[in-house]
N, C-alpha and C positions, 0 to 999 in steps of 0.2 A: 491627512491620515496616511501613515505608512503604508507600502503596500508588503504584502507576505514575506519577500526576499529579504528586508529589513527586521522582519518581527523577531523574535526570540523563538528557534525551534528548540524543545525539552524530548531529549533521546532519550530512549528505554532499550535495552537487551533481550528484556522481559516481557509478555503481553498478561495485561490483567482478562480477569474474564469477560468485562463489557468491552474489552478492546478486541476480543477474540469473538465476542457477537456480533461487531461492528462491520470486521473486515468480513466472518463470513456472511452475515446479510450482505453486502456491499457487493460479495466479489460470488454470490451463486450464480449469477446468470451468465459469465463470462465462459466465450467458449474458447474451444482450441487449448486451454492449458491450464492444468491444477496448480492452484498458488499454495505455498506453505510459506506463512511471515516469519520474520525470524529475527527482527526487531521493529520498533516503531517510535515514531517524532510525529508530537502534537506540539503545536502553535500555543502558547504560552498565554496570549492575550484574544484567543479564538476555542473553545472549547470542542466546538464543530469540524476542527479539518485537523486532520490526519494525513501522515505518510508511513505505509507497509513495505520495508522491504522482504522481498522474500524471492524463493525458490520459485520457477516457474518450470514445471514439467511438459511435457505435451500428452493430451489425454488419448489423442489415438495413432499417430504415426513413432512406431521409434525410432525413424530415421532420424529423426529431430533429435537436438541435444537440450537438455534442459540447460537454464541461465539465469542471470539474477535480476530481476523486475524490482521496481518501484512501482506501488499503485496507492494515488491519491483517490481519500474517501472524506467525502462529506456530509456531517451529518445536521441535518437544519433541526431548529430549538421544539417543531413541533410537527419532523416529520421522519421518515423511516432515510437508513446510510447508504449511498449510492457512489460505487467510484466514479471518479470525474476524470481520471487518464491514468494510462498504465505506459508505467517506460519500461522498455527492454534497455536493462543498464550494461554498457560496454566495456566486457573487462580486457579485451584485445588493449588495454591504453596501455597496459602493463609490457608489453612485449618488448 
């Protein structure tokens, strides 16, 4: 069995509205920073896992800058979507 890194990820621009249920069941309990998605990649041959990128704000210090996150969500065949890791994604690589 393959594992993920190999499987077929399918990008979207766009989020449908069970995608837009998905992230935010998954991602209400998450503290310290509001996510806003702003695309997303489902596994092709997994219907259950999910990758959110998005905007990540901080909900109470504005000293903080917002940045761009990656937060994987998984959703099982007959249970409620929970993220499973959130990357703080590093756009310093650009410099």
């Amino acid at each position: 069995m393959p594992n993920e890194w190999s499987c077929e990820w399918i990008y979207e621009a766009t989020l449908s509205n069970y995608e837009m249920y998905l992230f935010n069941f998954a991602t209400h309990t998450l503290k310290n920073y509001n996510y806003q998605p702003i695309a997303v990649a489902k596994l092709a041959e997994n219907a259950g896992k999910f990758r959110f990128l998005c905007i990540a704000r901080p909900k109470f210090s504005h000293n903080s800058q917002s940045h761009f996150a990656c937060i994987e969500v998984y959703k099982p065949i007959n249970g409620f979507p929970y993220a499973t890791k959130v990357h703080k994604l590093d756009t310093n690589i650009f410099n």
